[in-house]
C-alpha beads as a LAMMPS data file, in Angstrom:
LAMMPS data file: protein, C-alpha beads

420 atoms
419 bonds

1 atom types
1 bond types

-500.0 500.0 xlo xhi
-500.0 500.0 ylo yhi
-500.0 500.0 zlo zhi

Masses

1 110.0

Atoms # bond

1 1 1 158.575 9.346 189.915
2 1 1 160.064 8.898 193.619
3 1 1 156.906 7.188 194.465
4 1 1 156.899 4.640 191.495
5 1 1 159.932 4.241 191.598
6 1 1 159.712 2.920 196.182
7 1 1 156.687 1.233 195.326
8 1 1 157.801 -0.800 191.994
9 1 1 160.939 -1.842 194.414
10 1 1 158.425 -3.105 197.465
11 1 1 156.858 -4.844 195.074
12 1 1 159.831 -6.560 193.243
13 1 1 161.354 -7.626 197.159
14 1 1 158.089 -9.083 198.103
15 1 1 158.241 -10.723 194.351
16 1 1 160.957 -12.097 194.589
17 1 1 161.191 -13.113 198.611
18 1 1 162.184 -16.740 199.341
19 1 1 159.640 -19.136 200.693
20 1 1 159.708 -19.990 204.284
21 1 1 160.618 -23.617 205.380
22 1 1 158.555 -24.940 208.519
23 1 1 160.742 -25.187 211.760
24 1 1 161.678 -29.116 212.323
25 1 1 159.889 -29.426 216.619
26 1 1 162.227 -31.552 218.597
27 1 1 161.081 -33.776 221.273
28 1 1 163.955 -34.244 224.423
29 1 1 164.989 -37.553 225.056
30 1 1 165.800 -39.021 228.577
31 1 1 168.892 -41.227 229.531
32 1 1 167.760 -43.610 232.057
33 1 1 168.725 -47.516 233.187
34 1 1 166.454 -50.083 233.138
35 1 1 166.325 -53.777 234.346
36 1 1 164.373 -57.211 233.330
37 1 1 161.991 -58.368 235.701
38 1 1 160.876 -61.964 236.249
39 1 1 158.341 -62.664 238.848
40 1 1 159.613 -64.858 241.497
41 1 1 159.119 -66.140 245.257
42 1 1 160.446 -63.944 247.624
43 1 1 161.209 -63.057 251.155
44 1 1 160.035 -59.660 252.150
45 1 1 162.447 -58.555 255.227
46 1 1 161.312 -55.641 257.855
47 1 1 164.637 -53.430 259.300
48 1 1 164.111 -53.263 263.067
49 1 1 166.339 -51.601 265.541
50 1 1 166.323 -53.264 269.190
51 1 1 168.124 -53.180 272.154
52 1 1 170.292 -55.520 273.414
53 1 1 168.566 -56.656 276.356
54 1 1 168.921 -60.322 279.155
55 1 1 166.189 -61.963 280.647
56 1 1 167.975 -62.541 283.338
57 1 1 168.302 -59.267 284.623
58 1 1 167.941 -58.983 288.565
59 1 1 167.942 -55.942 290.796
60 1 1 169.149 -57.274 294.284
61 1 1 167.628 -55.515 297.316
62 1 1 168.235 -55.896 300.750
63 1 1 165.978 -58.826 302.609
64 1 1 166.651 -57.158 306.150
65 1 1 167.946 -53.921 307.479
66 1 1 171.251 -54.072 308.476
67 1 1 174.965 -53.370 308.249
68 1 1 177.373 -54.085 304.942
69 1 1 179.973 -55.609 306.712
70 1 1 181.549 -57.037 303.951
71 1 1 181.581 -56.985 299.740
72 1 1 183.524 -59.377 298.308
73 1 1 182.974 -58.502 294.088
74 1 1 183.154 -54.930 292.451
75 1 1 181.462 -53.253 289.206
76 1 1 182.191 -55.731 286.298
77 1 1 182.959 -58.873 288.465
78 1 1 181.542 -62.036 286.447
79 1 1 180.605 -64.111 289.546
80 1 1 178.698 -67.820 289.564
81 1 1 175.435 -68.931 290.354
82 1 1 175.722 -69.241 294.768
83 1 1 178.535 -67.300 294.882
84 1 1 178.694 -64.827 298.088
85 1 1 177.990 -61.020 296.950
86 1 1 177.544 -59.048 300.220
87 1 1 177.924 -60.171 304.020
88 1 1 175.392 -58.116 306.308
89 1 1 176.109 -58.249 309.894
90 1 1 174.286 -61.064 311.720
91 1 1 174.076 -60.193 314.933
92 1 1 170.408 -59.224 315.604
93 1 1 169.400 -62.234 313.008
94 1 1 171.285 -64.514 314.836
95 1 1 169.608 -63.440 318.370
96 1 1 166.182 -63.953 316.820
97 1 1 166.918 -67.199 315.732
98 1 1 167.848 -68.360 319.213
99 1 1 165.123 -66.713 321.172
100 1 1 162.587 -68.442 318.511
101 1 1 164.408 -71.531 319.029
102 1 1 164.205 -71.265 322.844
103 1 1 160.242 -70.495 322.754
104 1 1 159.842 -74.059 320.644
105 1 1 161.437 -75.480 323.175
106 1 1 159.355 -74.322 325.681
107 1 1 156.083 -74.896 324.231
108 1 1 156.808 -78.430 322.906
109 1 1 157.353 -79.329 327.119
110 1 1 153.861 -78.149 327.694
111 1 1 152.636 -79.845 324.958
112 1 1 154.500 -83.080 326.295
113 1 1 152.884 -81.834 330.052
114 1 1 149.458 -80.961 328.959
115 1 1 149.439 -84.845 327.095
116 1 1 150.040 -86.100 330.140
117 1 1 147.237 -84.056 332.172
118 1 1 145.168 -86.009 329.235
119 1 1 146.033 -88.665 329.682
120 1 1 145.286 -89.001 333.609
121 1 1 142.353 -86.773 333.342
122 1 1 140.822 -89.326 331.151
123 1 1 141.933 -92.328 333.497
124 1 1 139.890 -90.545 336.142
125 1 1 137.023 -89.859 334.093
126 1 1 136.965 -93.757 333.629
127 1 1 136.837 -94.318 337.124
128 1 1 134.394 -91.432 338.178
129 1 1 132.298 -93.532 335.478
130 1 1 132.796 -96.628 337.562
131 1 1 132.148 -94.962 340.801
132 1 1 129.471 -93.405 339.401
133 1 1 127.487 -96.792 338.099
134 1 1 128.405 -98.522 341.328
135 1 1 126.552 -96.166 343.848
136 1 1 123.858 -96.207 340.528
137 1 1 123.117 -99.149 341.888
138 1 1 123.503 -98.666 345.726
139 1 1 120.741 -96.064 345.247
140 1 1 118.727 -98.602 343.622
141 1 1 119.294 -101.223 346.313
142 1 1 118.144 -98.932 348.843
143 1 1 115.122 -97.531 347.362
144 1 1 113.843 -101.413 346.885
145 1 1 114.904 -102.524 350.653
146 1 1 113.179 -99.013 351.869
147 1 1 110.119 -99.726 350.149
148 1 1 109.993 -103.360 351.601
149 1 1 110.606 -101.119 355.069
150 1 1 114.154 -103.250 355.753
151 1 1 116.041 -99.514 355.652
152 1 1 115.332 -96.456 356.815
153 1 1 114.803 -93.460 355.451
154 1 1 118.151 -91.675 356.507
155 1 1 119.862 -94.274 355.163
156 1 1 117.660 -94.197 351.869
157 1 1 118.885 -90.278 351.636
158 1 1 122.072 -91.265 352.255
159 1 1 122.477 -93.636 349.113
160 1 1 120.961 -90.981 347.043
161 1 1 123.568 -88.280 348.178
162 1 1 126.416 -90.282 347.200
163 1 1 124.884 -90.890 343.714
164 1 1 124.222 -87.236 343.474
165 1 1 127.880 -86.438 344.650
166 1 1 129.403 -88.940 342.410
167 1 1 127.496 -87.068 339.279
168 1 1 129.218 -84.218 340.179
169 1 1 132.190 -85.431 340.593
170 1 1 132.027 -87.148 337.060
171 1 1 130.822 -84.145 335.498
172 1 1 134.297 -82.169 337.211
173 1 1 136.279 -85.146 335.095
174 1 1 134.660 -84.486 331.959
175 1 1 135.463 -80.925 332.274
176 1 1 138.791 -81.869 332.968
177 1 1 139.171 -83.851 329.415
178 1 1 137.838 -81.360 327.538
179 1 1 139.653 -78.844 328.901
180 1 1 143.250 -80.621 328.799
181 1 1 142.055 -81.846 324.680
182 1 1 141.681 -77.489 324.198
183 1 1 145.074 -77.164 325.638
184 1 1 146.661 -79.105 323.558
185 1 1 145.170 -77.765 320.595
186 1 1 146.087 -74.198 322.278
187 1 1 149.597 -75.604 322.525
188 1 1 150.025 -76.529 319.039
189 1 1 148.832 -73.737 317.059
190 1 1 151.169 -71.934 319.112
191 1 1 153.975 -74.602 318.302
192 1 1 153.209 -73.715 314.759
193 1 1 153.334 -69.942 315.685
194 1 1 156.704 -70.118 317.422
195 1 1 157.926 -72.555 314.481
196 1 1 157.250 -70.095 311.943
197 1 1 159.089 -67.258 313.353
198 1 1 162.093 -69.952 313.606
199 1 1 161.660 -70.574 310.130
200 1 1 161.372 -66.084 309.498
201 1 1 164.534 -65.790 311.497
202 1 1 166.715 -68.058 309.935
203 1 1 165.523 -66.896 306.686
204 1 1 166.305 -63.858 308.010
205 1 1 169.774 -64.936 308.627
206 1 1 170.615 -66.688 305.495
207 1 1 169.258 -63.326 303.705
208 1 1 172.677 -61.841 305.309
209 1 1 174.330 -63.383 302.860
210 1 1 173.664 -61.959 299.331
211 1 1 174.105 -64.679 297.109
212 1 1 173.644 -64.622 293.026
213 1 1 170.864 -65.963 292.144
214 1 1 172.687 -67.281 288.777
215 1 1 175.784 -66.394 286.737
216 1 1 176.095 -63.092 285.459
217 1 1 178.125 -59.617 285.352
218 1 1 178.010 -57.239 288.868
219 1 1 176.587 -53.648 287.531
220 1 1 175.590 -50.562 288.975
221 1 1 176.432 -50.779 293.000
222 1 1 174.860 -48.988 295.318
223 1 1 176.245 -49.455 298.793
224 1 1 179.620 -49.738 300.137
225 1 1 181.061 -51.290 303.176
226 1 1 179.138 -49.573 306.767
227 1 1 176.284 -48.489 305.045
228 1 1 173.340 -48.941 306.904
229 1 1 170.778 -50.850 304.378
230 1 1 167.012 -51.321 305.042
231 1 1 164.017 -54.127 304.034
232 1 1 163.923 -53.038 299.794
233 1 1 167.073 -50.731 299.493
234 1 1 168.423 -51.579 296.107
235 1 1 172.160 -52.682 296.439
236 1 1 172.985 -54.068 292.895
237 1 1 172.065 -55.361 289.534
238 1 1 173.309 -58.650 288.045
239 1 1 172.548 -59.189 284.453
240 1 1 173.559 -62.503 282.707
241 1 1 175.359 -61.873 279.397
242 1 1 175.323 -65.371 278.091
243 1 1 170.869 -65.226 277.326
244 1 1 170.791 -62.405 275.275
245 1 1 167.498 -60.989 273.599
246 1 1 166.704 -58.185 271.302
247 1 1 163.816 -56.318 272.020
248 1 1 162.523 -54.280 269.100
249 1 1 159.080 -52.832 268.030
250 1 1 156.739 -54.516 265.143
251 1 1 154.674 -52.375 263.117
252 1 1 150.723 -53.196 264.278
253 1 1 149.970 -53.951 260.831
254 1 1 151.970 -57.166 260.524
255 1 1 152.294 -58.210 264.422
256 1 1 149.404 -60.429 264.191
257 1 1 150.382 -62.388 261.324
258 1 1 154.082 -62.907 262.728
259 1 1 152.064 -64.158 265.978
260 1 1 149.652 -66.890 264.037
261 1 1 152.874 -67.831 262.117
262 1 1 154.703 -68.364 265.621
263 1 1 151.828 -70.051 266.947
264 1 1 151.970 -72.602 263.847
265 1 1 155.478 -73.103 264.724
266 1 1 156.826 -71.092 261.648
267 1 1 160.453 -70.264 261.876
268 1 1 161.015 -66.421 261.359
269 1 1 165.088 -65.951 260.983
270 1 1 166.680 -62.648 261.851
271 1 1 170.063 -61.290 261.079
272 1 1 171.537 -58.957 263.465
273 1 1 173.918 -56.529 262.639
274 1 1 176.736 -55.288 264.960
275 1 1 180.058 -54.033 264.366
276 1 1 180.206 -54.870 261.056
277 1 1 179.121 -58.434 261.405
278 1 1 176.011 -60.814 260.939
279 1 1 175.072 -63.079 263.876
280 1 1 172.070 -65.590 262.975
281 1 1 168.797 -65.376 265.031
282 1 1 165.393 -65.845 265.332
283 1 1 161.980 -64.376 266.900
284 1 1 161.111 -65.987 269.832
285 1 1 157.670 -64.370 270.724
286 1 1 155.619 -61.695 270.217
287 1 1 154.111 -59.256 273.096
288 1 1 150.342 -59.585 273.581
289 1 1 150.073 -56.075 273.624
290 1 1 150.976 -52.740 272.331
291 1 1 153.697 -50.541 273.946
292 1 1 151.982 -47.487 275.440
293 1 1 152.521 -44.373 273.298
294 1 1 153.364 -45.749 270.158
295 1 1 151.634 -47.974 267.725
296 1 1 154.405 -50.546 267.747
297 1 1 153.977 -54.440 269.540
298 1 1 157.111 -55.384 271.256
299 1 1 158.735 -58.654 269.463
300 1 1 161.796 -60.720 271.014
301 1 1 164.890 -61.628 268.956
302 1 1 167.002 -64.794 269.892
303 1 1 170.628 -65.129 269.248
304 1 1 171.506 -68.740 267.596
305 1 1 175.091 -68.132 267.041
306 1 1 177.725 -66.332 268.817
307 1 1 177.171 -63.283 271.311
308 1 1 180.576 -61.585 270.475
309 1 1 180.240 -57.307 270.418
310 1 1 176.385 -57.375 271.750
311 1 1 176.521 -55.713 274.814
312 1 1 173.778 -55.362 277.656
313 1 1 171.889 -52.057 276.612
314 1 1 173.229 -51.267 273.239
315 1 1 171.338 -50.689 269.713
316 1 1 171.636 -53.134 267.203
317 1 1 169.924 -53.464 263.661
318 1 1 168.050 -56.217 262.891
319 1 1 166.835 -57.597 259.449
320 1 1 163.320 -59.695 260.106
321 1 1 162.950 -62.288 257.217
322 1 1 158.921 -62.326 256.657
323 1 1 157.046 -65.033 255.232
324 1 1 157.376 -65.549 251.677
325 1 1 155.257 -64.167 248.915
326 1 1 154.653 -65.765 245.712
327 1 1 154.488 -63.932 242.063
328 1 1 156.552 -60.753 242.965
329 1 1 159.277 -58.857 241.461
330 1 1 162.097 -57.435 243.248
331 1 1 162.655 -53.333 242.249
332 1 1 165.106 -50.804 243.521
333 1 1 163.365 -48.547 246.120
334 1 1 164.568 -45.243 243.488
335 1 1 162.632 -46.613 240.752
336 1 1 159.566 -46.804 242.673
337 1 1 157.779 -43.164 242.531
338 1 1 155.565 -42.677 245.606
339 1 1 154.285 -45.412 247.087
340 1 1 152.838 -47.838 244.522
341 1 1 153.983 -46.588 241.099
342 1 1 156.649 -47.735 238.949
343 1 1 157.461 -46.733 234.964
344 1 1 157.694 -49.874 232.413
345 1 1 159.877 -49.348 229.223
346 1 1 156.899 -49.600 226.224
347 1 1 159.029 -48.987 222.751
348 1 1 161.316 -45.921 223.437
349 1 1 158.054 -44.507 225.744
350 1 1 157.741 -44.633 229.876
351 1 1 154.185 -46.746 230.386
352 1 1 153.103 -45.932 234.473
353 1 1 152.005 -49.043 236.312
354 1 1 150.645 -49.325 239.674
355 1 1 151.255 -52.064 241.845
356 1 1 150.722 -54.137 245.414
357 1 1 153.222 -53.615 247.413
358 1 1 153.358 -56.659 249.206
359 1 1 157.454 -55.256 251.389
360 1 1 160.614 -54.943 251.100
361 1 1 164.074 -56.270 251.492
362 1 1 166.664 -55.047 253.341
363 1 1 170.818 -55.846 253.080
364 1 1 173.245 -55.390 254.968
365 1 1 174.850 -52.369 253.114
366 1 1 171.406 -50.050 253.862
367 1 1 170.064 -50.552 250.297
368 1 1 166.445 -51.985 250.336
369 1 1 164.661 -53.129 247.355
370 1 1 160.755 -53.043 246.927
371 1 1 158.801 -55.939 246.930
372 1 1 155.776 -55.556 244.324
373 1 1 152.947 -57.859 242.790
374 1 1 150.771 -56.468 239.530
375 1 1 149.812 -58.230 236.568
376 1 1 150.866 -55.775 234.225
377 1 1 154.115 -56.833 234.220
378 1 1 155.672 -60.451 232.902
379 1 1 158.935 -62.049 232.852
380 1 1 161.344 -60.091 230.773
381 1 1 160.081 -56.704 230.046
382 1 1 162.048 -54.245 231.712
383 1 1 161.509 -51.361 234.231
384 1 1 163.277 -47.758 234.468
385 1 1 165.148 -47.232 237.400
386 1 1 166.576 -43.689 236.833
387 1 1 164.648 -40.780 239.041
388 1 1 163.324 -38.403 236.652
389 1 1 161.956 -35.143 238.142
390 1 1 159.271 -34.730 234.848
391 1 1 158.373 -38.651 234.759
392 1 1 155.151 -38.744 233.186
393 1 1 153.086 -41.477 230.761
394 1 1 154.347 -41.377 227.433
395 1 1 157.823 -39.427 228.138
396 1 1 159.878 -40.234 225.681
397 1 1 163.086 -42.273 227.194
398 1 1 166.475 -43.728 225.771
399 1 1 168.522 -46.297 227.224
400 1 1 171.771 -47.008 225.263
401 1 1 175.049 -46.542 226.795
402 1 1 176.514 -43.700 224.637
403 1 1 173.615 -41.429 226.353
404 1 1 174.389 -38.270 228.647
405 1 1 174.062 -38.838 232.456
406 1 1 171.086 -40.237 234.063
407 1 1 168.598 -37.476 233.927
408 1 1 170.553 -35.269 231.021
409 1 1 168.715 -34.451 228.198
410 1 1 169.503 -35.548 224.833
411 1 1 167.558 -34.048 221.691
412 1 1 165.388 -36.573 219.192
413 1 1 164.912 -34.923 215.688
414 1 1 160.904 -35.701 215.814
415 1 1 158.554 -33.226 213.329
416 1 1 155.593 -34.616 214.637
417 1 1 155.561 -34.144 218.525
418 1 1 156.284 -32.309 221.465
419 1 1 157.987 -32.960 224.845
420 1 1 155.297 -33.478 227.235

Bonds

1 1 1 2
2 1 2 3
3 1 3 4
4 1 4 5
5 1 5 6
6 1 6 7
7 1 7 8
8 1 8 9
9 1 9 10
10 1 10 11
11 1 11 12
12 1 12 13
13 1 13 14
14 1 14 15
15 1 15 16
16 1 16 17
17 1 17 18
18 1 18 19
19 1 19 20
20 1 20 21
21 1 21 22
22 1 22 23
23 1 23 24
24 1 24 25
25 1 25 26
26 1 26 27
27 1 27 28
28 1 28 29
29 1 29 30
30 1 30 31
31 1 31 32
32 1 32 33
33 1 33 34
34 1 34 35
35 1 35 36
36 1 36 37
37 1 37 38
38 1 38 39
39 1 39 40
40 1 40 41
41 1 41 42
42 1 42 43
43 1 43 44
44 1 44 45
45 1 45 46
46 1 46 47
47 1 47 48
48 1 48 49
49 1 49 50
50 1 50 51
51 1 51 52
52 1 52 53
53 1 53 54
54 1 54 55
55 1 55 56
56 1 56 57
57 1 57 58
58 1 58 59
59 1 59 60
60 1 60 61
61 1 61 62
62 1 62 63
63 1 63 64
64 1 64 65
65 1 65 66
66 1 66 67
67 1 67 68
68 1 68 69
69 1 69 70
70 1 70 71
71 1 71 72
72 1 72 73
73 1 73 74
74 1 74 75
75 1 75 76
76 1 76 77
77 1 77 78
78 1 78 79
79 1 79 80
80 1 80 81
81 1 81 82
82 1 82 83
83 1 83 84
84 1 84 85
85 1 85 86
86 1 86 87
87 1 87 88
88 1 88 89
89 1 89 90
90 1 90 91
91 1 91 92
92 1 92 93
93 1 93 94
94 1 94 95
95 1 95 96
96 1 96 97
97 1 97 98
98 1 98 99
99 1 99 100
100 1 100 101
101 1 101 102
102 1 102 103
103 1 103 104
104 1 104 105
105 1 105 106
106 1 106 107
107 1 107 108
108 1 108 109
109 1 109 110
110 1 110 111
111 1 111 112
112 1 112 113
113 1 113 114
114 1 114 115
115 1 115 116
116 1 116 117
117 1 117 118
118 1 118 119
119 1 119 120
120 1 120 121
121 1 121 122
122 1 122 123
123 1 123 124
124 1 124 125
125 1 125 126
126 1 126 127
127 1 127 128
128 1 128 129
129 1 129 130
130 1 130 131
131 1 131 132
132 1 132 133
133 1 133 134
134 1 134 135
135 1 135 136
136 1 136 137
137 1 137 138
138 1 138 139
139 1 139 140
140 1 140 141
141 1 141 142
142 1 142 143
143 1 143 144
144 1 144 145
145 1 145 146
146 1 146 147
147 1 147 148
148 1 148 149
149 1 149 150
150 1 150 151
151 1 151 152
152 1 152 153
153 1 153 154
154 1 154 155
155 1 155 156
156 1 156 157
157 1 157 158
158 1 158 159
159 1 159 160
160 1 160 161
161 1 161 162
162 1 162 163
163 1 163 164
164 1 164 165
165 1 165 166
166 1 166 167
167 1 167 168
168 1 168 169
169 1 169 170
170 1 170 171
171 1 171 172
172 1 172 173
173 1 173 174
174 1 174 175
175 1 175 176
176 1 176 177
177 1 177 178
178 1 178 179
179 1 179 180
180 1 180 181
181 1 181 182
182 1 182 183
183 1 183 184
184 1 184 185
185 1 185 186
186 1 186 187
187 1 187 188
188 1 188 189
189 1 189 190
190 1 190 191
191 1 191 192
192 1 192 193
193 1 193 194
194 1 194 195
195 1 195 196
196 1 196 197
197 1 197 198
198 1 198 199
199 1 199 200
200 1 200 201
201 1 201 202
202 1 202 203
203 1 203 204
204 1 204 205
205 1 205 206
206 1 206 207
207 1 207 208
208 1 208 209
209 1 209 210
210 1 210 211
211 1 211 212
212 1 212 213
213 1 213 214
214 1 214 215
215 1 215 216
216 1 216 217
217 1 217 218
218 1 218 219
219 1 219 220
220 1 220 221
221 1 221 222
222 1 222 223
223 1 223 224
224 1 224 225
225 1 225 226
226 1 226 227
227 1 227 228
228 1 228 229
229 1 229 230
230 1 230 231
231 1 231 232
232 1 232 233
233 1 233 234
234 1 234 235
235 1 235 236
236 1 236 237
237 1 237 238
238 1 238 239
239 1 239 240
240 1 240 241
241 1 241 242
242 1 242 243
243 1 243 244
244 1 244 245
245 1 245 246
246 1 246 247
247 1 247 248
248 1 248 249
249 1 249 250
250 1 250 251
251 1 251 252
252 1 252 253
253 1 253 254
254 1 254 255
255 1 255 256
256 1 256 257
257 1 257 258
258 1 258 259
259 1 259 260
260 1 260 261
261 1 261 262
262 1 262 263
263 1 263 264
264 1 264 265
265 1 265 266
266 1 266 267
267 1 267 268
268 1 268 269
269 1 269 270
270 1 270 271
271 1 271 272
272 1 272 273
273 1 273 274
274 1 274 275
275 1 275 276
276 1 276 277
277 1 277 278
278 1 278 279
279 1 279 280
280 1 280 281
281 1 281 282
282 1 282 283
283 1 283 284
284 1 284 285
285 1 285 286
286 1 286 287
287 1 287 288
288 1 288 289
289 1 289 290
290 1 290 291
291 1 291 292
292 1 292 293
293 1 293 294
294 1 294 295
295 1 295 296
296 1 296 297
297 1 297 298
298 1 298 299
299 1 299 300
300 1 300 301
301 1 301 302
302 1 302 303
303 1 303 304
304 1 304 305
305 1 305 306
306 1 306 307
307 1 307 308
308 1 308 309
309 1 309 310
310 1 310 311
311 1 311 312
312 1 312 313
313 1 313 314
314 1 314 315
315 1 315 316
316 1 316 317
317 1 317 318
318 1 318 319
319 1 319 320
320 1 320 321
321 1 321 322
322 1 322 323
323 1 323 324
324 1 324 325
325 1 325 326
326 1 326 327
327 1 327 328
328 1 328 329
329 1 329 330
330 1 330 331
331 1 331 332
332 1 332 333
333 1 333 334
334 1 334 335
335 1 335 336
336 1 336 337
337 1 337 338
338 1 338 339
339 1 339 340
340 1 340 341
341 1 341 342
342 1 342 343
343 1 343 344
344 1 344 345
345 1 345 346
346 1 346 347
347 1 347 348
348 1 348 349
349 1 349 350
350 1 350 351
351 1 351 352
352 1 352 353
353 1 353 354
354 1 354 355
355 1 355 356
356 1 356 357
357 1 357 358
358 1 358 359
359 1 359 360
360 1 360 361
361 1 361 362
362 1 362 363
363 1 363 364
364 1 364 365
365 1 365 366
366 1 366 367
367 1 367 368
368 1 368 369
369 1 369 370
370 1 370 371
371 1 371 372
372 1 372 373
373 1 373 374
374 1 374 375
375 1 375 376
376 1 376 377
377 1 377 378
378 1 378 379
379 1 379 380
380 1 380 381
381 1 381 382
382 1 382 383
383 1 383 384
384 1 384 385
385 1 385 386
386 1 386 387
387 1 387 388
388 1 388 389
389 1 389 390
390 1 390 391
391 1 391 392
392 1 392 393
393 1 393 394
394 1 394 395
395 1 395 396
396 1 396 397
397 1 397 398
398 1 398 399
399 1 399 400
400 1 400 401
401 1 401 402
402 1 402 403
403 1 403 404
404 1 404 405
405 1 405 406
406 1 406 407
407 1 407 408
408 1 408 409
409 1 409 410
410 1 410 411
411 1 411 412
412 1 412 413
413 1 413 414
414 1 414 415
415 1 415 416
416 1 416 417
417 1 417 418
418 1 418 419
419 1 419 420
């Protein structure tokens, strides 16, 4: 009876038991922001960071060795083109210059002597020649009156001695010439000799006075009055603040299009950043080749406006304006996910689309947006900015302001799918 009486109650309970109702699956919904789109021309803009740097920057050195005697400017003097910047002592310079000048002297009298020794030596040649063609014909005479037997042979010899003699003696006048015409060629190359040791030494004496070689700030002395300087020693840098450049790296990749668009006289504007402020500028030229150990070409920045708070040697950050690309759309750089994918807004769904990414632009706050061209996105439709950690292809997204936080969860009453 025990037994019935369990197993008639089992099988009233399972009788009786209320059907079970299927469990309603919920699919999470993401906050996130969007924004419209609408392709446009645009600028791309490269962030650089150069250095502050003048072409004019000279190291002076010492043209002779010598004594500082005397150094009229200090560290941070701004001195004028000319203007004295060190006084070496003279002395030796100065007694150079003399002796050199003394030796000209000298040689330009011989060279006024030996034209005169020309000058008769060819007068006598002249007359040896006359001598010579007058006895000519005294030997003739006496060869035609010995062989009619009027003279005699003594006298015949005679006639032909002097002719012989006189030969000689025009030969000896000749030599003479030629021999004065060599001196004075001797006496000229060493005129130009002696002349250009003049011209050394007082080179050598104007170089004792250190001169700028144009306007410009005194930096970075290295000798002080006594010192004992010789021919190369470095003795102090002039830089001129007023032609500033910016020297900063280009990527390889887009250093020969920036050239061929400076060679085609295409403006490429630059805004450099310093202290808080924006001067104007623009790329001058491009270096023909790349800096060794880095894959970077050197580029050159002008400044167009004002040089106020660039100083020689400092780091600046520069904004390069690129040429302009048509049919692109502007994006923040945290909606883009890796390099070349962004998430449209299809319905309430995330829809992945890959794109070109043709740059980006830089302000002056640090925020950069990406520059990107694809054809699977038009005017108006909107792309998702927030980050979200599970993005994926069909996610399901929501976008109206009464949402959690960007990347909370909300829940979607949904019977028919699942989260992904």
């Amino acid at each position: 009876l025990i037994l019935g009486g369990a197993l008639l109650l089992v099988v009233i309970l399972i009788a009786t038991r209320p059907d079970d109702e299927p469990e309603l699956r919920t699919e999470r919904a993401w906050a996130v922001d969007v924004i419209d789109v609408r392709p446009a021309t645009l600028s791309p803009t490269l962030e650089l960071f150069g250095q502050v740097q003048s072409p004019q920057d000279a190291e002076l050195s010492a043209g002779i060795e010598a004594v500082v005697v005397s150094m009229p400017v200090r560290d941070g003097n701004f001195v004028e083109q000319d203007e004295i910047l060190l006084i070496l002592d003279d002395r030796d310079a100065n007694l150079s210059l003399r002796q050199n000048e003394a030796d000209l002297k000298e040689a330009r009298a011989q060279l006024n002597f030996a034209r005169i020794r020309l000058s008769r030596s060819k007068q006598a040649y002249e007359k040896e020649q006359e001598l010579l063609a007058i006895n000519q014909k005294r030997a003739a005479r006496a060869e035609e009156l010995a062989a009619d037997g009027v003279l005699s042979k003594a006298d015949r010899e005679t006639a032909s001695e002097n002719l012989a003699r006189q030969q000689i003696a025009l030969n000896q006048a000749e030599l003479a010439v030629e021999e004065n015409s060599a001196k004075l060629i001797e006496l000229d190359a060493r005129i130009a000799r002696i002349t250009a040791l003049r011209d050394a030494a007082a080179i050598d004496l104007e170089r004792t006075r250190v001169k700028a070689p144009f306007s410009g700030v005194i930096s970075d002395l290295r000798v002080s009055e006594g010192d004992r300087v010789r021919v190369g020693d470095p003795l102090m840098r002039l830089q001129n603040p007023e032609a500033i450049e910016i020297r900063a790296q280009l990527p390889s990749r887009i250093a020969r299009s920036i050239s061929e668009g400076l060679q085609e006289r295409a403006a490429v504007r630059a805004t450099i950043e310093v202290d808080g402020m924006e001067i104007a500028g623009k790329l001058l030229r491009v270096s023909g080749q790349t800096s060794a150990g880095s894959g970077g070409v050197d580029s050159f920045i002008g400044v167009q406006e004002g040089i106020t708070g660039l100083r020689l040697g400092s780091t600046v950050r520069v904004i390069l304006e690129l040429p302009a690309e048509d049919n692109v759309i502007a994006v923040p750089g945290e909606a883009v996910y890796g390099s070349n994918l962004l998430y449209k807004l299809n319905g309430d769904r995330m829809q992945m689309i890959e794109f070109e990414r043709v740059g980006e632009r830089a302000y002056g706050d640090g925020a950069t947006e990406v520059l990107a061209r694809t054809s699977l996105l038009a005017s108006g439709d909107q792309v998702i900015l927030t980050k979200l950690a599970n993005a994926a292809d069909g996610l399901l997204v929501q976008t109206n302001s009464g949402a959690a936080a960007n990347g909370s969860p909300t829940t979607l009453s949904d019977s028919g799918s699942e989260a992904r």
